[in-house]
C-alpha positions as CSV (number, residue, x, y, z in Angstrom):
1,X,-106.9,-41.9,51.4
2,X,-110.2,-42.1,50.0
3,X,-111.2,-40.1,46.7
4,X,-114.5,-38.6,45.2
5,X,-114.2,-39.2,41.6
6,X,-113.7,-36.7,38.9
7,X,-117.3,-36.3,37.4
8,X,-117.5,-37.3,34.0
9,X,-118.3,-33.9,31.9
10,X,-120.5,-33.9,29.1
11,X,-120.0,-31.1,26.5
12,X,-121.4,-29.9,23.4
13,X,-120.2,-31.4,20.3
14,X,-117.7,-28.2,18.5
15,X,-118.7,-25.8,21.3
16,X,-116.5,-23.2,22.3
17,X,-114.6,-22.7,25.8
18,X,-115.5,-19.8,27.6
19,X,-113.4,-16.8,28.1
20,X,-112.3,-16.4,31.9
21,X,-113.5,-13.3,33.7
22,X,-111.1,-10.5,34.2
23,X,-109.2,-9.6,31.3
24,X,-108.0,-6.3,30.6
25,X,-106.7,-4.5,27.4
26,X,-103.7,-5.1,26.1
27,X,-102.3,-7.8,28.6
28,X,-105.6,-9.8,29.2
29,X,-104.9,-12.0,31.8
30,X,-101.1,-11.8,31.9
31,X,-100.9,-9.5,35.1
32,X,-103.5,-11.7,37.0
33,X,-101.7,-14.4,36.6
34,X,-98.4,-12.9,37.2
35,X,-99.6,-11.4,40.3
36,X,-101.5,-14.4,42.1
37,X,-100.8,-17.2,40.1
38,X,-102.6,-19.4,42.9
39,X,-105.8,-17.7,43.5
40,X,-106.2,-17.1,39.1
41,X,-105.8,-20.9,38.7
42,X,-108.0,-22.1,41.3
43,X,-110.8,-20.2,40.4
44,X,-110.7,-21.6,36.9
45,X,-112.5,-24.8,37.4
46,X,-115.3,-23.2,38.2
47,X,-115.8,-21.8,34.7
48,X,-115.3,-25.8,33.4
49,X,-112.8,-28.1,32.4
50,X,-111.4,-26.3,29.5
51,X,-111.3,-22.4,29.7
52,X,-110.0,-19.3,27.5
53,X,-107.5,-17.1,28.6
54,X,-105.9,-14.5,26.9
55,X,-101.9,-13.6,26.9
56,X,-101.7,-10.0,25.5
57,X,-102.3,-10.7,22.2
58,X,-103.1,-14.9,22.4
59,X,-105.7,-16.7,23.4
60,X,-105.2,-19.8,25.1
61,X,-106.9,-23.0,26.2
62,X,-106.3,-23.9,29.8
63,X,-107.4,-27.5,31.1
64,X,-108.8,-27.4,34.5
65,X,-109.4,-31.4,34.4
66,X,-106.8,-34.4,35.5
67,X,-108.2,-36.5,32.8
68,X,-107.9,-33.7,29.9
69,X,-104.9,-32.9,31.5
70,X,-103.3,-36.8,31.0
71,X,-104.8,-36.7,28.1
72,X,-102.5,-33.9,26.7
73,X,-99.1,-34.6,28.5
74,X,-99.5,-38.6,27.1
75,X,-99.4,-37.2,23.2
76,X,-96.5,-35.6,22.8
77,X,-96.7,-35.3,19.2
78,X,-100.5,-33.8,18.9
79,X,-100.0,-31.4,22.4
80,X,-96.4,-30.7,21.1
81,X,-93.6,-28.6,23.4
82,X,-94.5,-24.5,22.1
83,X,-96.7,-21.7,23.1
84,X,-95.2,-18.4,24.6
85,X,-93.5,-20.4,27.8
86,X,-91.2,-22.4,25.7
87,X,-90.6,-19.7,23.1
88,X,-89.0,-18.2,26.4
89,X,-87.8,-21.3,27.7
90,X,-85.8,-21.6,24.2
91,X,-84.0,-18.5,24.8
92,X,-82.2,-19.7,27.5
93,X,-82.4,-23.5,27.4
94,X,-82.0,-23.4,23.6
95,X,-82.8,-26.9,22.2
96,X,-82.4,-29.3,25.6
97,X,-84.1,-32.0,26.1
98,X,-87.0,-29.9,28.4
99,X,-87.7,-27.9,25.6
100,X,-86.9,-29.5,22.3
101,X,-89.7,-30.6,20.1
102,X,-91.5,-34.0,20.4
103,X,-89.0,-34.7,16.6
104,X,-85.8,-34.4,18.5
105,X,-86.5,-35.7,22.2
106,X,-86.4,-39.6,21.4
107,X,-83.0,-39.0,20.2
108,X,-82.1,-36.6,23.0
109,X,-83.6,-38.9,25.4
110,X,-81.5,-41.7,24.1
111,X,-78.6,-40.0,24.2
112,X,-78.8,-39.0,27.9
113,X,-80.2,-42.1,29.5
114,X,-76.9,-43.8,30.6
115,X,-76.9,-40.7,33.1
116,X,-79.5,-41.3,34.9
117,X,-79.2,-45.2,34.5
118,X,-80.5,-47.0,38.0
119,X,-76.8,-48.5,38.4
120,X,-75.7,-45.0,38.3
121,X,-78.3,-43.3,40.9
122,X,-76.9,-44.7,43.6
123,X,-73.3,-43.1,43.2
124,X,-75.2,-40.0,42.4
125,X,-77.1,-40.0,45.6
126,X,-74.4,-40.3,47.9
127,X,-72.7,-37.7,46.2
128,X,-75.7,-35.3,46.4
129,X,-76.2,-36.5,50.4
130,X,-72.4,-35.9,51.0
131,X,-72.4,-32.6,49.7
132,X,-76.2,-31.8,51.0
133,X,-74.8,-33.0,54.8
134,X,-71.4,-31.2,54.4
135,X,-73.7,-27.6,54.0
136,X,-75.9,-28.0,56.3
137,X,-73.3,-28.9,59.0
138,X,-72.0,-25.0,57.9
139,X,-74.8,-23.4,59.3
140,X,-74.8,-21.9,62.6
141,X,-77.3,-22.3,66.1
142,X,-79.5,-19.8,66.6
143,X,-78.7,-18.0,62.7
144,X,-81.6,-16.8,61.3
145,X,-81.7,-18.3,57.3
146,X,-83.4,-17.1,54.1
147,X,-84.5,-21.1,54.0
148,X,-85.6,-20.8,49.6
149,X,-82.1,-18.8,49.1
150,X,-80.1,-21.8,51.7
151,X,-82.7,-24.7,50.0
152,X,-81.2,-23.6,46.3
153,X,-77.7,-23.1,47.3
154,X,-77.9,-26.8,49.2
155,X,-79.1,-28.2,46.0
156,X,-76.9,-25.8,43.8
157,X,-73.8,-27.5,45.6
158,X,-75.2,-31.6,44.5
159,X,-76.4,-30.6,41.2
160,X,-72.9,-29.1,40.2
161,X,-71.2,-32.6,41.7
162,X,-73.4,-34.6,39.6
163,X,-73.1,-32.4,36.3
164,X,-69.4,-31.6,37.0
165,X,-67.9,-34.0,39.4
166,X,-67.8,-31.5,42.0
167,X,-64.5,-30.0,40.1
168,X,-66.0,-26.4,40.2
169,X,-65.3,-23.7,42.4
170,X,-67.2,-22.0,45.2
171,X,-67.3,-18.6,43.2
172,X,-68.2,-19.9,40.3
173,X,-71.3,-22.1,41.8
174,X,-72.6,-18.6,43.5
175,X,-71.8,-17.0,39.5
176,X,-73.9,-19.4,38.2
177,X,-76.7,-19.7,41.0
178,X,-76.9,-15.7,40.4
179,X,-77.0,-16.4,37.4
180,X,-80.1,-19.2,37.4
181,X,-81.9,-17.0,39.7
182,X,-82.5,-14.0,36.9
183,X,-82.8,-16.2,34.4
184,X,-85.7,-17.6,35.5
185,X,-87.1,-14.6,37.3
186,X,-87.5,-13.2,33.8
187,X,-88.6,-16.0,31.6
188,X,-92.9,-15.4,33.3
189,X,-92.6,-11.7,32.7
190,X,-90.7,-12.2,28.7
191,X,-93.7,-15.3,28.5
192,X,-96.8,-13.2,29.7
193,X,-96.6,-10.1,28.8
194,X,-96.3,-8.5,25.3
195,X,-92.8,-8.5,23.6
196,X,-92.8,-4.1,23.0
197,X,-92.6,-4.5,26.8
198,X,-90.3,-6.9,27.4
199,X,-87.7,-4.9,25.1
200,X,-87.9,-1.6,27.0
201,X,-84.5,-0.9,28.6
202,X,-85.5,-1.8,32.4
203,X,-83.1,-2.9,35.0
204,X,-84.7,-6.1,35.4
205,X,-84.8,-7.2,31.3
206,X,-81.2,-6.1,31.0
207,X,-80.2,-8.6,34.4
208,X,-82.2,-11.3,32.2
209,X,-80.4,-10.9,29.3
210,X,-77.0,-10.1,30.4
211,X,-77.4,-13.3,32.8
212,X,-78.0,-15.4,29.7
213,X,-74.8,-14.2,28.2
214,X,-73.0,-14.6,31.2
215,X,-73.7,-18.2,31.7
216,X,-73.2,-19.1,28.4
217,X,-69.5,-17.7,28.7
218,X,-69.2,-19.9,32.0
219,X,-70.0,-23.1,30.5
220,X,-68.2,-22.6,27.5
221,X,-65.2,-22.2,29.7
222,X,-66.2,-25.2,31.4
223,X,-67.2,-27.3,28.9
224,X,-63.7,-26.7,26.5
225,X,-61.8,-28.0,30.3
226,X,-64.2,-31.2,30.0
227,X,-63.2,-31.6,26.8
228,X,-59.7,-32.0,27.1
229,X,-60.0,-34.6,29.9
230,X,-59.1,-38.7,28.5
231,X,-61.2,-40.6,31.7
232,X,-64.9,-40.8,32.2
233,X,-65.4,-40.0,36.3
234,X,-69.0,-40.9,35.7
235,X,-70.3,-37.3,35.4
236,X,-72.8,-36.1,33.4
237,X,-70.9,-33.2,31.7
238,X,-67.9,-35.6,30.8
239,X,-70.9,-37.8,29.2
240,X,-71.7,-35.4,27.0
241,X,-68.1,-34.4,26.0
242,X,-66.8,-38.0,25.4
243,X,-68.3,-39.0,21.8
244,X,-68.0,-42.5,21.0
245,X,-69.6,-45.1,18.8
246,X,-73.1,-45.2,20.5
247,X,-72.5,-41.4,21.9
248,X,-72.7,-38.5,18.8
249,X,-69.9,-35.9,18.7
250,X,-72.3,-32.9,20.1
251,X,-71.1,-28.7,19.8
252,X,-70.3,-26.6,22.4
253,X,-73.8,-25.3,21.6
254,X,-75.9,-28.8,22.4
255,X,-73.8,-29.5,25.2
256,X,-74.3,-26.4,26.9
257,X,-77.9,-26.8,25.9
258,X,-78.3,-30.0,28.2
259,X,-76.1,-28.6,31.3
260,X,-78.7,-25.3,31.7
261,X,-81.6,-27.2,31.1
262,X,-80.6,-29.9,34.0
263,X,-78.8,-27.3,35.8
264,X,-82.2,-25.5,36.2
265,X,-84.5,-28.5,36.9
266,X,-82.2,-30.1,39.5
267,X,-81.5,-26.6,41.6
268,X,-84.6,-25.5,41.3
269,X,-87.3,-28.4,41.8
270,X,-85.6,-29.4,44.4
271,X,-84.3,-26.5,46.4
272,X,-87.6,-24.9,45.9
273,X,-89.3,-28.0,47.2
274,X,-86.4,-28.4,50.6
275,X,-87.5,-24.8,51.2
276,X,-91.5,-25.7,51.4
277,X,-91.0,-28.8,52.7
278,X,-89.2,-27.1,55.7
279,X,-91.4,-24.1,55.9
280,X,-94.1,-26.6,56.8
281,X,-91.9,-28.6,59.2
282,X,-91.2,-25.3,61.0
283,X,-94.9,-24.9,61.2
284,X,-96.1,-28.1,62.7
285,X,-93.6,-29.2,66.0
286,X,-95.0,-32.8,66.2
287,X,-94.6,-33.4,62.5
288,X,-90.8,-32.0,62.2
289,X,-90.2,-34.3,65.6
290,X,-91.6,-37.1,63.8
291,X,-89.5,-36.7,60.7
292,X,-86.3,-35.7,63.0
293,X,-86.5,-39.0,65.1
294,X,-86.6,-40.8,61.6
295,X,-83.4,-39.2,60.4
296,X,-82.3,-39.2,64.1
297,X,-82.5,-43.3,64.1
298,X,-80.4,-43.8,61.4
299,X,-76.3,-45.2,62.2
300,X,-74.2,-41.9,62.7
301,X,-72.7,-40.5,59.7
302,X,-73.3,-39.5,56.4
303,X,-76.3,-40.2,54.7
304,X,-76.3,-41.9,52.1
305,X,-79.0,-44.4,49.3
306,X,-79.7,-47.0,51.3
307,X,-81.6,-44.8,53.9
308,X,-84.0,-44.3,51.8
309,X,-85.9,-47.3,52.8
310,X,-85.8,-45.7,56.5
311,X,-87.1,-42.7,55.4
312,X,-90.5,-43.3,54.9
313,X,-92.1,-40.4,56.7
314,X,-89.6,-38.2,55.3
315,X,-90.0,-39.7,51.9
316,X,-94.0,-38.7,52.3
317,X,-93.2,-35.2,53.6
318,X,-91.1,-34.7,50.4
319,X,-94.4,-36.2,48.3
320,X,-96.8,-33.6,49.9
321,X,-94.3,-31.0,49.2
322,X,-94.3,-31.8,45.2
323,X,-98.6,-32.0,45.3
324,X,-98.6,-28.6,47.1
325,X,-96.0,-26.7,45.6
326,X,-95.0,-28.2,42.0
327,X,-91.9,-26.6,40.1
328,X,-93.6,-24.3,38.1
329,X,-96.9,-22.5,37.5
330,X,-97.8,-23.8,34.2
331,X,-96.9,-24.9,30.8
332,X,-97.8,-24.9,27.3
333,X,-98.7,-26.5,24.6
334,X,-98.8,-26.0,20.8
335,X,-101.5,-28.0,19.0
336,X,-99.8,-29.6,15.7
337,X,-103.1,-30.5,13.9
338,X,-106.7,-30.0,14.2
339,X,-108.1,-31.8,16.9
340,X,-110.7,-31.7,19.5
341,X,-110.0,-31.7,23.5
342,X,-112.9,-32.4,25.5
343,X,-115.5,-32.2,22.7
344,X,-114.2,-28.6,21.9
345,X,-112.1,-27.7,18.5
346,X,-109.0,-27.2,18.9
347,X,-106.8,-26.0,15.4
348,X,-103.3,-26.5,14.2
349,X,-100.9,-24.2,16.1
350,X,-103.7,-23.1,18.9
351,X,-102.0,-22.6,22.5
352,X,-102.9,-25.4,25.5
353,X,-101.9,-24.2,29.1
354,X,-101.9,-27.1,31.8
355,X,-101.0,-26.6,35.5
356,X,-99.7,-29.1,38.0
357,X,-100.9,-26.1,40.5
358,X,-104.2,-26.1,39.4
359,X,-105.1,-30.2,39.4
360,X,-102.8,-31.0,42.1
361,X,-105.5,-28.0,44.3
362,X,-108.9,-30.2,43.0
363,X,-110.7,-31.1,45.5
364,X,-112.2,-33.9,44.1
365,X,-108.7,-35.8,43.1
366,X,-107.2,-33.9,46.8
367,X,-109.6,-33.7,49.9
368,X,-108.4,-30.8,51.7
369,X,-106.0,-29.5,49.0
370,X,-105.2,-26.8,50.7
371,X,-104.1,-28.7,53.8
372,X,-100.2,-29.7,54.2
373,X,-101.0,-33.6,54.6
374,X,-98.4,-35.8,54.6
375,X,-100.3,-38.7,55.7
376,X,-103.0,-38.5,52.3
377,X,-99.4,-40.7,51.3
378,X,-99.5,-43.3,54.2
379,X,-100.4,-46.6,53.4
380,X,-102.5,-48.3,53.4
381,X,-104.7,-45.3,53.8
382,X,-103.1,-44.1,50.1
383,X,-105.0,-44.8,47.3
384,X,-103.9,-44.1,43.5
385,X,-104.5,-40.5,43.1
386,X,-106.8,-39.7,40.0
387,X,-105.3,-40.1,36.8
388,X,-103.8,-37.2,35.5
389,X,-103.8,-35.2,39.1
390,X,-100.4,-36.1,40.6
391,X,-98.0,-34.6,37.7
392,X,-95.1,-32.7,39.5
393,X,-92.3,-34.4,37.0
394,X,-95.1,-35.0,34.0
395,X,-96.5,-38.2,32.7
396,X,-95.8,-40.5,29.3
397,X,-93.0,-40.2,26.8
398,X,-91.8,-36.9,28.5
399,X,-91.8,-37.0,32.2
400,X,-88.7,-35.9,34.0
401,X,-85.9,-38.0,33.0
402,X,-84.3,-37.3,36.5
403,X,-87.5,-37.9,38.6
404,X,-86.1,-40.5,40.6
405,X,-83.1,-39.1,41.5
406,X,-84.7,-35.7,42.7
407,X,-87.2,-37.0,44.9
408,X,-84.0,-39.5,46.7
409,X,-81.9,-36.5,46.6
410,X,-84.6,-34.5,48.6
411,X,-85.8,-37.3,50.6
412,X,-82.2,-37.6,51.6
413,X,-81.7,-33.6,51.9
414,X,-84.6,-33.1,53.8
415,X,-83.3,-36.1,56.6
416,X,-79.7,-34.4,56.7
417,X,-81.1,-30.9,57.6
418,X,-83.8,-32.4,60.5
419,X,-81.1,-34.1,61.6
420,X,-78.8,-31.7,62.8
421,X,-81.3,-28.8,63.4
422,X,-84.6,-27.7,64.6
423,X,-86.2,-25.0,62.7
424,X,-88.5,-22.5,64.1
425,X,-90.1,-19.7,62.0
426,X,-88.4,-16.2,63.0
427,X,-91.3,-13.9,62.1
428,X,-94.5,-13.8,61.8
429,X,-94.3,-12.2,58.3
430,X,-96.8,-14.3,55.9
431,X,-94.8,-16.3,53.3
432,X,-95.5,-15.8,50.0
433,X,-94.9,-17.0,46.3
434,X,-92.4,-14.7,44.2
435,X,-93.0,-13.4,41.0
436,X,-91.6,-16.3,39.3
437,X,-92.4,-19.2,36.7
438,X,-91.4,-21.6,39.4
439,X,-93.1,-21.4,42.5
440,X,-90.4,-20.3,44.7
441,X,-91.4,-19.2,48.6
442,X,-90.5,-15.7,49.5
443,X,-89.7,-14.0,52.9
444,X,-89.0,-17.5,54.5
445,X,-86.7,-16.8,57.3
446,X,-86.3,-19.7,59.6
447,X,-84.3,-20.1,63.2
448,X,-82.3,-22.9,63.8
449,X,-81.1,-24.7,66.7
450,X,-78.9,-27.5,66.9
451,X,-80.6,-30.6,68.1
452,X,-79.1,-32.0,71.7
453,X,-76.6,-35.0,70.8
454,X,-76.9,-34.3,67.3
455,X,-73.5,-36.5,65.6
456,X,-71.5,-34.1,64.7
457,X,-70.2,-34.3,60.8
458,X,-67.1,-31.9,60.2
459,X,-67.8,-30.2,56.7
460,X,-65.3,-30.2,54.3
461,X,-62.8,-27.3,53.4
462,X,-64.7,-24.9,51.4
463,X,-63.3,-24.9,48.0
């Protein structure tokens, strides 16, 4: 794939950003960009690389360039974790190592590593594949699935084998996943809009709060069960449970800390990412019979790390999912000392905004950004993408601690389900993002039908 590079800009020295068109009173901005989040962000380049938007009562700087963009997520310590997304992101994640502050994550980060350690990621994949493989073999021919709510659940059941060591019970995963779902339904509202709103007594703020104290109580439970155990089955909770004399004794409170935030990040990066993936699939026959006769060629049985190496197709499918459809909208920034981005000022405690969306959509790093492509991944047509213009997990110091084992987990999940079924859009109903931080599909009702001579798995009991 061939690029056109990102023009260098050239900006007056202490000039100031201009303000984005469309603000109203009160809420400036925050209703635009709760209301089409896509269309808002990829109108802002046009205004230039760094632009002012205003969040009720803030005013923000959002960076519309891959280069500015790098250049923020690669100092951790000037472009610092803050702003009104984390404030919100800290009420429910409390002080884990997604939202922490750039003076606890090295030690956080230490602390966790064994976890995701490459000797470990292969047990953890097979694990995530068996129970990936043993849901989808649950599904029926010819059922008619909400693909985002059957994506999450799929990647609810592998995230809660990893974290847990799959000890959990059904009713309790669907608790929790309920649970997840309000959460972070609530956290773009509670981060936009101004707080007298978020405190009036609406059906939807009370689901996001009492879903916070709801999931709190479930991990406590779990977590004093974990705590009693004497063996280490190699899961992440029992990690975190078993101090010894390189692991600190952590509280209830930490613990429970680090199991929402990766509870979050696995179930929903990845289910969200299944779900597009297979929207897209459904869309385009010849591509979703290319990717089945991968997965189809495979030896019979489960799935498990070492076909990833025969996945390659797949594994570029799963790529052009994360350009098009990142985890989340956006994210901010606080500025811990005066500084200047771009040539503009920027002062202690000002708010940056950067979007995965938003560069991932250029079309100068993306030809065709618009356009599902698996093949801009094929080599050796690939080339590097622009610096700073490929960020679904983050860059530097900070980048997702468990981006390998997502994108094997979905390379894997996405070969299980096109495997065993066909999928076939069942309406002709647009699909469309929800009103969410994370970009989650919405109305995405799929048909399956079993594939002719497909091996057939039995799934396990249910729990």
């Amino acid at each position: 794939m061939s690029h056109t590079p990102v023009a260098a800009q050239s900006h007056p020295a202490r000039s100031v950003p201009p303000v984005l068109p469309g603000a109203l009173p009160v809420v400036g901005h925050a209703l635009r960009l709760l209301n089409n989040p896509a269309k808002f962000l990829t109108l802002a380049p046009a205004h230039g690389p760094l632009s002012r938007l205003r969040l009720g009562p803030l005013t923000a700087t959002l960076v519309s360039d891959p280069n500015l963009t790098r250049q923020v997520l690669l100092d951790d310590a000037l472009f610092d974790k803050g702003g009104p997304l984390y404030d919100r992101i800290r009420d429910v994640m409390g002080n884990g190592l997604l939202s922490c502050p750039h003076t606890d994550h090295r030690p956080q980060r230490r602390l966790l590593q064994p976890a995701f350690h490459k000797d470990r990621l292969p047990a953890h994949l097979d694990l995530m594949a068996r129970e990936i493989t043993d849901g989808v073999a649950r599904w029926q021919g010819r059922q008619v699935v909400d693909m985002a709510a059957q994506a999450q659940a799929l990647t609810a059941r592998a995230i809660v084998a990893t974290l847990f060591d799959g000890t959990l019970d059904a009713a309790t995963v669907e608790t929790m996943v309920e649970d997840m779902g309000a959460i972070t339904a609530g956290i773009n509202t509670h981060a936009l809009l101004p707080a007298a709103y978020t405190r009036l007594p609406l059906p939807a703020h009370r689901r996001y709060s009492r879903a916070q104290r709801h999931l709190r109580s479930t991990l406590g439970r779990i977590i004093a069960e974990h705590r009693s155990r004497t063996t280490d089955h190699g899961d992440f909770l029992t990690l975190l449970t078993q101090a010894g004399t390189e692991r600190p004794a952590l509280s209830d409170r930490e613990i429970s800390d680090q199991v929402i935030t990766f509870f979050i990040a696995g179930m929903e990066t990845t289910g969200n990412a299944l779900a597009w993936a297979a929207h897209h699939l459904a869309q385009d026959a010849a591509l979703q019979r290319q990717v089945h006769a991968e997965a189809a060629a495979l030896p019979p049985g489960l799935l498990s790390h070492t076909s990833l190496p025969h996945l390659e197709l797949t594994g570029h499918v799963v790529t052009e999912s994360l350009r098009h459809y990142p985890p989340v909208w956006f994210l901010t920034r606080t500025v811990t000392r005066d500084t200047e981005l771009g040539g503009h000022p920027l002062r202690r405690g000002d708010t940056v905004v950067i979007s995965a969306h938003l560069v991932q959509h250029l079309p100068s790093a993306h030809p065709r950004p618009e356009t599902f492509d698996p093949g801009r991944w094929t080599s050796p047509q690939t080339e590097q993408p622009v610096p700073g213009s490929f960020i679904p997990f983050g860059l530097g110091a900070r980048k997702c601690i468990g981006d390998s084992l997502g994108v094997g987990e979905l390379t894997l999940a996405l070969a299980a389900l096109t495997r065993r079924w066909h999928l076939e859009p069942a309406s002709t109903a647009p699909v469309r993002f929800a009103k969410d931080i994370v970009i989650r599909p919405r109305n995405l009702h799929l048909r399956l039908r079993a594939h002719p001579g497909t091996p057939h798995t039995t799934p396990r009991p249910a729990d």
